[in-house]
N, C-alpha and C positions, 0 to 999 in steps of 0.2 A: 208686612209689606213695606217699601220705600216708601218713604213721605217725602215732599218738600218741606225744606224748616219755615220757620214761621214769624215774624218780628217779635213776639211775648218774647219778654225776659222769663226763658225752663228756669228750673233747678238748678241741673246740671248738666253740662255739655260734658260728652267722654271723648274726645279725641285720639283715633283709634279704635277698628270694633274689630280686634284678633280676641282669642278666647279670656284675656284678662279684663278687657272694653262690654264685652258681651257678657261677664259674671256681673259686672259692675253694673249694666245698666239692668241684668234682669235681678239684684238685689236691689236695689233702690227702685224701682218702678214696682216689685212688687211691695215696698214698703210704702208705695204712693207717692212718690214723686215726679214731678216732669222731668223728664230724660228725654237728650237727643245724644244721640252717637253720629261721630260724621267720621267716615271715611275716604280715604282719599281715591279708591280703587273701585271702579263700578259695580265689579263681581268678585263675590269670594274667591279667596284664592286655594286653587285645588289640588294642591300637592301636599306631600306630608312634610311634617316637620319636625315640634314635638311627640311624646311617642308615651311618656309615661306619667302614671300619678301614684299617688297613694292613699291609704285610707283616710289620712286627715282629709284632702283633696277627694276623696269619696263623701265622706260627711258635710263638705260646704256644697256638693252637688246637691245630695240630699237635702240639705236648707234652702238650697237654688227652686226645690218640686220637679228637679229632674231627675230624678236619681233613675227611676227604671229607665228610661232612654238612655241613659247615659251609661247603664249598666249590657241594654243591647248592643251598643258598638264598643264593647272593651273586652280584652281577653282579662279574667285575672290569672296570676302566676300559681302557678301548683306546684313548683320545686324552687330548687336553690339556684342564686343568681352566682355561679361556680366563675375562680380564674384558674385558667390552666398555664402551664409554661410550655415551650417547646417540645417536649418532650413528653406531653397530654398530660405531665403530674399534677395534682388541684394544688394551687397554694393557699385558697380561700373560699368556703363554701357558706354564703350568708343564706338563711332560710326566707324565705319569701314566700313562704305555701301558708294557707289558711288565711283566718281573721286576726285584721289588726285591731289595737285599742279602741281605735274610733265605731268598730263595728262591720270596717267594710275590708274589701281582701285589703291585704299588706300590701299589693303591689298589684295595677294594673298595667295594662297596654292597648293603643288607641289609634287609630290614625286621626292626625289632627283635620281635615275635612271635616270627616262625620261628627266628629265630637264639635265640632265648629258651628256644623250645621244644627244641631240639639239645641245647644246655646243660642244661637242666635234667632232661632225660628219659637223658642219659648220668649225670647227677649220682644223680640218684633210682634208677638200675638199680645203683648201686653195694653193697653189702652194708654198706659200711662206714657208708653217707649216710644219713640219714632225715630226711624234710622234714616240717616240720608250718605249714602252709598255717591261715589265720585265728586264728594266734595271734599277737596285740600283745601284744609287751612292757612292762610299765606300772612298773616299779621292778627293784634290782637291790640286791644286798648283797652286802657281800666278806666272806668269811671266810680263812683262814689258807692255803688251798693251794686255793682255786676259786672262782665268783662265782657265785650264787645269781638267776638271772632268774626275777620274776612274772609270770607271761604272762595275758592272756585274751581276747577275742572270742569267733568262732563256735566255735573250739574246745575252750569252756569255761575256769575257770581254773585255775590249774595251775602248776608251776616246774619252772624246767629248770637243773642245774647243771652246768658246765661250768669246765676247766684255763683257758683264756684264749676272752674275746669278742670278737667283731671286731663293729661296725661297718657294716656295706655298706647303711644304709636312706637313703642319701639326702641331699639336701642340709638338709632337716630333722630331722638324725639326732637319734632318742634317747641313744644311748649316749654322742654328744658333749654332749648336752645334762648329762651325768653324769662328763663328766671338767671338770675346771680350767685346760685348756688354753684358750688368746689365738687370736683368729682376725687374718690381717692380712686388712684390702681394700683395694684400690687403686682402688674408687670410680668404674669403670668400667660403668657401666647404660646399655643399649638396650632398649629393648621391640622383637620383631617378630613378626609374626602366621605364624604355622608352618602353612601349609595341606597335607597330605597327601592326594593324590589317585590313583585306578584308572582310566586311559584307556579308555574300551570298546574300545579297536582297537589292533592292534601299532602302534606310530612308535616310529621308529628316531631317536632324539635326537643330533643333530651339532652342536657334543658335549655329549657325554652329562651335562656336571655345566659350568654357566658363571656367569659373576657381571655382571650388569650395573648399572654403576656410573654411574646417573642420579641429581642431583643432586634432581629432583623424586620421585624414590623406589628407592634403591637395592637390589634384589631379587636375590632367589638362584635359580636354576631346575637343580634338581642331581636324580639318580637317588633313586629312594626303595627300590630292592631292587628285584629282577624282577618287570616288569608294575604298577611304581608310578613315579609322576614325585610331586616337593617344590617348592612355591614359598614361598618365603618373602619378606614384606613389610614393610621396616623402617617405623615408626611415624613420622609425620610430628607437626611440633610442636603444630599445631592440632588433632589426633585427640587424644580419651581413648582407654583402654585398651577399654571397654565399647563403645564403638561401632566401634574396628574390628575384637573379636574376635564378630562374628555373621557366621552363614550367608550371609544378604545380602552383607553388606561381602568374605567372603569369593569368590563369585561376582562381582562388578564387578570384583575385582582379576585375577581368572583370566580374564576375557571378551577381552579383548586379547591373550591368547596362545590363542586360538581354544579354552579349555575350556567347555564351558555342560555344565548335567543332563542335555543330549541325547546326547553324547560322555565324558560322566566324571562319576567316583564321587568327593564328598568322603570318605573317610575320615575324617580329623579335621581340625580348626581351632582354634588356642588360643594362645594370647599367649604367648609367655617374654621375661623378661627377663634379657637376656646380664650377666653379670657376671663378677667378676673378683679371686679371694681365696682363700686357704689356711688350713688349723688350722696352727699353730705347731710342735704338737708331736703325733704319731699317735699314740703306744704312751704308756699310763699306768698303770703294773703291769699289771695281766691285763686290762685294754682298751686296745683298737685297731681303728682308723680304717682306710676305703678306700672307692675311686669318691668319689661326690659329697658323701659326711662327712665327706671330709679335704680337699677343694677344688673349685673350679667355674670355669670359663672361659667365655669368649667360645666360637662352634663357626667362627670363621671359619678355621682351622686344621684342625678336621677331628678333633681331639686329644683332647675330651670322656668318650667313654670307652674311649676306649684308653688313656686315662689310669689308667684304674679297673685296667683289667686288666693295666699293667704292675704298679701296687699288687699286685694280686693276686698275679702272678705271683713279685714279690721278696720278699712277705711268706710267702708259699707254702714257698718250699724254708727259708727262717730259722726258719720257726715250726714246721716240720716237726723240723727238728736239734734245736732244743730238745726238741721233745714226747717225741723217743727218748730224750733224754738227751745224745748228740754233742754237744750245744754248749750252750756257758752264755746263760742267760735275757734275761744282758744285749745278746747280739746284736740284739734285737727294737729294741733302741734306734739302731741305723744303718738300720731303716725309714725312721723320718724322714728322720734326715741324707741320705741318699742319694737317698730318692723325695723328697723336697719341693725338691730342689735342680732335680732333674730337671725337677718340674712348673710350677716358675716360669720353665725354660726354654719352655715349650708357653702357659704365661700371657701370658708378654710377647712373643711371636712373636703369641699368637692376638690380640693388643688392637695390634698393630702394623699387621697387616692388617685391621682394624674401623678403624685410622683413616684409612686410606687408603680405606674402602668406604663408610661411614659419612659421605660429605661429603653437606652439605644445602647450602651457599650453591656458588652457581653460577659464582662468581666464582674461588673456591679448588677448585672442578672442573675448570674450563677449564686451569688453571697445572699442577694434579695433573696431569688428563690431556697437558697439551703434551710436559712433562717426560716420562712413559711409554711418549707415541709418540716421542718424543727417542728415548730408549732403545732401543727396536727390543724393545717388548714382553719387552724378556729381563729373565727374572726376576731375577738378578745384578744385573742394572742399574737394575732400579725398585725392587727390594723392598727392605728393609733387610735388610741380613746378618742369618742366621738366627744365632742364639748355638747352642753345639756343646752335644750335646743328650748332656752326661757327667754322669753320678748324681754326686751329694754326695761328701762323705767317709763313706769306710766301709768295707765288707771290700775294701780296696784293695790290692795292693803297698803295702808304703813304702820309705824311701831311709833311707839310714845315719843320718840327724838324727830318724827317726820321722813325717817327713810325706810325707803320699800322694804317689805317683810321676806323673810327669808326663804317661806316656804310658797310664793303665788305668781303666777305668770307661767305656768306649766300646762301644757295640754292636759284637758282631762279627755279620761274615756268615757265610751256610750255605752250601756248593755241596756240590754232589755227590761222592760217594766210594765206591767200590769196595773190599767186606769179603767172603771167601768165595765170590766169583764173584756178587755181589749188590748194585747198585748204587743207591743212592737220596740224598736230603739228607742229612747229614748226623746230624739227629737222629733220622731214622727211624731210624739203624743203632746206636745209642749206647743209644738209648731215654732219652734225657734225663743230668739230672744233671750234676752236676761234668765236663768234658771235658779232659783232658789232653794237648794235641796236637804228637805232637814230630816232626819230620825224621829219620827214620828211627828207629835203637832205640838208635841210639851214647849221649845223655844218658840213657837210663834203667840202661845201667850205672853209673851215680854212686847209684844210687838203694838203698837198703837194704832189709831184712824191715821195718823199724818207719816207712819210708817205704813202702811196698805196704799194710800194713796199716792207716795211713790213709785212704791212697787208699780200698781194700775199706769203708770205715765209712762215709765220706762218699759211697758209691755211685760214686766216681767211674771212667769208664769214658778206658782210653788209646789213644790213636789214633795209631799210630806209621804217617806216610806218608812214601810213596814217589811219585817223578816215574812213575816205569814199574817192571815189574817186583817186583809187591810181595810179601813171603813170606806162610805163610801166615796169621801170626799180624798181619799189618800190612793195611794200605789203601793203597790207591791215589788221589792223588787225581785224580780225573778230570776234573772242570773245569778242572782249573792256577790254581784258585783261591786255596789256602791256603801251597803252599810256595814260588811264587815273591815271595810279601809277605812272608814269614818269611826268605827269602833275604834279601832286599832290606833288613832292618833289622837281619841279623846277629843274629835270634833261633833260636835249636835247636829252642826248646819254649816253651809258654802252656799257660794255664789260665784255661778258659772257667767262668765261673759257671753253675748252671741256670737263672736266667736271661737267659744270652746276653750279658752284658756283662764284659768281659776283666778278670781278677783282676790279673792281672800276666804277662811274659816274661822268657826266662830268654837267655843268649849261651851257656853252659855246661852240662855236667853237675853241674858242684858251683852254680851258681847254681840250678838248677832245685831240687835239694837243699831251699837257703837258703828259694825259693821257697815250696818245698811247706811247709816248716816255715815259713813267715811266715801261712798258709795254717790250719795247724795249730793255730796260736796264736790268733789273732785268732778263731778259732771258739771256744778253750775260753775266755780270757780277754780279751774285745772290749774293745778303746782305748775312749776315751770320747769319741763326734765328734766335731767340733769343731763350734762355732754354726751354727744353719741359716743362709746365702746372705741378704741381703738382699733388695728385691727389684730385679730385672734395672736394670743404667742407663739412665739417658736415653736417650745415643744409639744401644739396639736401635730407639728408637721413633722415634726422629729422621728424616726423611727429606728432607735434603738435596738 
């Protein structure tokens, strides 16, 4: 329910409560924290927007405790996300059907209401959350140990004070408007007309999300969540923006794929224009950045806001350590270094395929296209190499010289594991947090009382598996997922972050040790990152 805020200095105030505001306060509220969310808007707002996630973004649900709700309002994809050219030939057929790494489909689709309304009705049930709905923030002031927001609208005015603010309103965020940090752009603009539409009648769309790359108008025809279809119409040079974002112009573009008001619902219609840029820096003392106030992309990637929520999700468990006390203040400052590195990997992947979609002369179609059907539609072979989608520097391993290790900051996967005669993913059985996972229990005898007692402070939960046969204090793994890769590189033991991307491995008991205490460290006394990443090189975009 709507609260009124209250004079206590919360936790932490979210500014913002769109689906990156609402991951954020239902992470930290269920980690026990005071949260307030304030929005500027009375009532949700009930049209679609964004449209798609992935498995990673499957598995931070799953951490959220919403996964089956979240699973009833989403289509997953069962085929390939196909481009075709004029002339219906495929140039590119990426698979999208089954289970990704994380456990959950490769690829879903949503409408953002419903998924909206999941989120924030699990966030708002929480004891610890309290939402306050039509209140805009209009000023902010720092004092000595909290920041002070002016708020008002419908729900009067008023202040709210809060240990640290985050951010989450947008790509016209206020709170960035209040920090000093630099934006980069890379100067990347499309305009395309986003039509959301309600078929009167079941059709089965084969397949289900494609890209037709027509030189005289390159269009998207993708799922919009259950019982919605999406077209979307890139802007031709001779159109303004104002004549082709009306009802009409939206209706002649949909008449050729057999929709008319006799068979489908607009929903909505409205212009975006795609761009392509980041803030420099997210955390500035007690504010901080996420979703679309810390950068915006192209959507031809799909990566929009699942961006938002791996933000959320990294800033989640770091902001949490602080607010107990576990860890020093300065870790907030490897948000950046680590998410911003990350996000210019999804930047320059999503403007890489905007330029391969994005052709208007016809002439530089025909050569795209020869080359693609050269290819034999395989994505390997038309698309440019995706760059390797590893967080920045930051709570990494390091190597004996003090810089990050070569092999950690990579998503791991989840399979299934058998704990107590009870078998599920991985984090259903952990229940999140820090993971520990060794090949049986032989390295955890290196381990000591003032090593367990870390562990116990950072939550973190041990997962000592077995091929078969497992005691009763161990797992099983059941897929054969985790120990023949850990075989295979000569590690004993790792240490998965909560969110999901690998600390570091160990070959040893006395490395895992070393480990833990690298682990240790960098939580009370965080290195200081090194510079954020530039942006991506040329030849991601090159296409030879």
């Amino acid at each position: 329910m709507t609260r009124t805020p209250s004079p206590a200095v919360r936790d932490v105030a979210i500014v913002g409560f769109g689906p990156v505001g609402q991951l954020l306060a239902l992470l930290l509220g269920r980690a026990g924290h005071d949260v307030i969310a304030l929005e500027r808007w009375p009532k949700p707002y009930n049209l679609p927007r964004a449209v798609h996630f992935d498995d990673e973004i499957g598995r931070i649900f799953q951490a959220a405790g919403v996964s089956e709700k979240v699973a009833a309002v989403t289509d997953p994809v069962p085929d390939h996300y196909e481009w075709r050219n004029r002339e219906g030939e495929s140039l590119v057929r990426i698979d999208w059907s089954g289970t990704g790494p994380c456990g959950w489909p490769t690829a879903s689709f949503f409408s953002q209401p419903q998924l909206e309304a999941v989120l924030s009705r699990a966030a708002e049930d929480l004891p610890t959350v309290t939402v306050a709905r039509g209140c805009e923030v209009v000023d902010l002031e720092h004092t000595a140990d909290h920041v002070r927001l002016i708020t008002d609208g419908p729900c009067g005015p008023g202040e709210v004070r809060a240990r640290y603010i985050i951010g989450a309103d947008g790509a016209n965020s206020f709170v960035r408007s209040r920090m000093a940090t630099t934006v980069t752009d890379l100067g990347f603009f499309y305009d395309w007309l986003i039509v959301d539409t309600q078929p009167h009648e079941q059709v089965t769309w084969a397949p289900m999300n494609w890209q037709l790359c027509d030189p005289s108008r390159p269009t998207t025809i993708v799922s919009g969540g259950p019982g919605r279809r999406r077209w979307e119409f890139m802007r031709l040079p001779h159109e303004s923006v104002e004549e082709l974002n009306t009802l009409d112009t939206a209706w002649k573009l949909l008449e050729p794929w057999g929709r008319t008001p006799d068979n489908t619902t607009i929903e909505r219609h409205t212009v975006y224009t795609f761009q392509a840029r980041w803030v420099d820096r997210w955390r500035e003392g007690r504010l901080l950045l996420a979703g679309d106030a810390a950068h915006q992309m192209p959507p031809f990637a799909g990566q929009g806001m699942c961006s938002g929520m791996r933000d959320a999700m990294n800033l989640a468990w770091k902001l949490a350590l602080v607010l107990d006390g576990t860890a020093d203040p300065a870790l907030l400052d490897t948000y950046t270094s680590e998410r911003s590195d990350h996000v210019q990997h999804a930047i320059g992947m999503s403007m890489a395929l905007g330029q391969v979609i994005c052709v208007l002369d016809p002439d530089e179609a025909a050569t795209r296209d020869a080359r693609m059907i050269a290819g034999e539609a395989d994505p390997r072979r038309v698309l440019p190499a995706p760059p390797p989608p590893v967080l920045g520097d930051g709570v990494l391993r390091r190597t004996a010289d003090g810089h990050r290790a070569a092999d950690v900051g990579h998503l791991t996967p989840q399979y299934k594991v058998t704990h107590q005669k009870q078998t599920a993913l991985l984090d259903s059985l952990t229940g999140g947090g820090f993971t520990l996972l060794t090949d049986g229990h032989q390295a955890l005898d290196a381990l000591d009382d003032a090593d367990h007692r870390f562990l116990t402070s950072v939550g973190a939960t041990v997962v000592a598996l077995y091929s078969e046969h497992a005691p009763a204090d161990g797992y099983l793994d059941s897929d054969g997922g985790y120990l023949p890769h850990m075989r295979e590189h000569g590690h004993t033991a790792a240490i998965i972050r909560p969110d999901f991307y690998l600390f570091g491995a160990a070959s040893t008991g006395p490395e895992l040790r070393e480990l833990i205490g690298q682990l240790r460290e960098q939580l009370r006394h965080p290195a200081s990152p090194g510079t954020v990443s530039p942006a991506l090189p040329e030849p991601l975009l090159a296409l030879d």
